[in-house]
N, C-alpha and C positions, 0 to 999 in steps of 0.2 A: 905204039899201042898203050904203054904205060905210060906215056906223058897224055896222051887222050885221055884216061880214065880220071888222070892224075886232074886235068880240066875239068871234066864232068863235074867232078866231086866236087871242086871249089865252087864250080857253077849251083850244083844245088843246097853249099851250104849259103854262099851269098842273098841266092833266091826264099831260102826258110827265113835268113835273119832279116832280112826285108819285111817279108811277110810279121814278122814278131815287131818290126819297128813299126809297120803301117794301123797292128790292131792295136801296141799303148797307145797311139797317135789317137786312134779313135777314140780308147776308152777318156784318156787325158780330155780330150775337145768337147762328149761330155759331160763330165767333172765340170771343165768350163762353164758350157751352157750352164749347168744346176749352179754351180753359185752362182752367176752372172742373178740367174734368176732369184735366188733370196738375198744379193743386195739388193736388186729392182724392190722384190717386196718392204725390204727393212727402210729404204729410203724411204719409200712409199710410206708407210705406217709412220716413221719417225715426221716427215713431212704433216703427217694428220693429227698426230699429238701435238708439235708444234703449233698449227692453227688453231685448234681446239682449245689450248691452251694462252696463246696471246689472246684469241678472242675474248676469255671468258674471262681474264684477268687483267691487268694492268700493266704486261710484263711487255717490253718491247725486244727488236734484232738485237739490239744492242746489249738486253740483259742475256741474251740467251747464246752471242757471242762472248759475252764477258765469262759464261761459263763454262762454255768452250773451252774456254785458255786456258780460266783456274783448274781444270781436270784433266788436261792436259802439262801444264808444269806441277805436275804433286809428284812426278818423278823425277824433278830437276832436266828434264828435258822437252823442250818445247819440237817435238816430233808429229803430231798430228794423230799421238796413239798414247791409249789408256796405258797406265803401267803394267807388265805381266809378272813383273816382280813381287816375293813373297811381304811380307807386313810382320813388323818387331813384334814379339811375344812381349806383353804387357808386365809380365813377371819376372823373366831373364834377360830380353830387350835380344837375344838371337832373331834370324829371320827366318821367319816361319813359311811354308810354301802357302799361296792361298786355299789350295785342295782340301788343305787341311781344317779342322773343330777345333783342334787340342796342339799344343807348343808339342813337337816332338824329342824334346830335349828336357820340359821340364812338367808337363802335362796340362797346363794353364788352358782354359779355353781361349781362343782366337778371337777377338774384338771382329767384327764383318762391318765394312765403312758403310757401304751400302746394297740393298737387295741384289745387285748383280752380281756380284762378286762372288765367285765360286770358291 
């Protein structure tokens, strides 16, 4: 009778933590779907400025690979990703996080390379 109950028990915590694995599973899959769906869009968008852009100017694949790359090694690695790394404070030359306005070391404002950069 004590090894039955002793069963049971394993049987219905098995069956909870299933149940607890099946709903992250869900919520995970979609997380998935939703970014899946704002890269679709950002390709998208990035695809339309690109057109919009060679069309109305002079600029061909070729320049717009070439800048690719250069943005791509400003971190000394050719990885296929922006850098996430902080940026030298202009006045102590530490590395400051990009989060930040102001050197947190010596209060300098943060040089910002360009509009995205948070």
């Amino acid at each position: 009778m004590l090894w039955e109950m002793y069963q049971q028990r394993g049987i219905h915590a098995a069956k909870s933590s299933a149940s607890r694995a099946e709903s992250k599973a869900q919520n995970v899959g979609r997380t998935i779907q939703l970014l899946e769906g704002k890269v679709d869009a950002l390709a998208l968008t990035c695809q339309a400025m690109w057109e919009l852009l060679r069309d109305r100017s002079k600029l061909t694949e070729d320049d717009l690979i070439a800048k690719v790359n250069e943005i791509d090694l400003r971190d000394g690695r050719e990885d296929e990703k922006m850098s996430t790394g902080g940026v030298p404070c202009s006045n102590c030359g530490r590395i400051v996080s990009k989060r930040h306005e102001r050197c947190i070391y010596c209060g300098e404002d943060v040089d910002k390379e360009h509009a995205f950069q948070h």
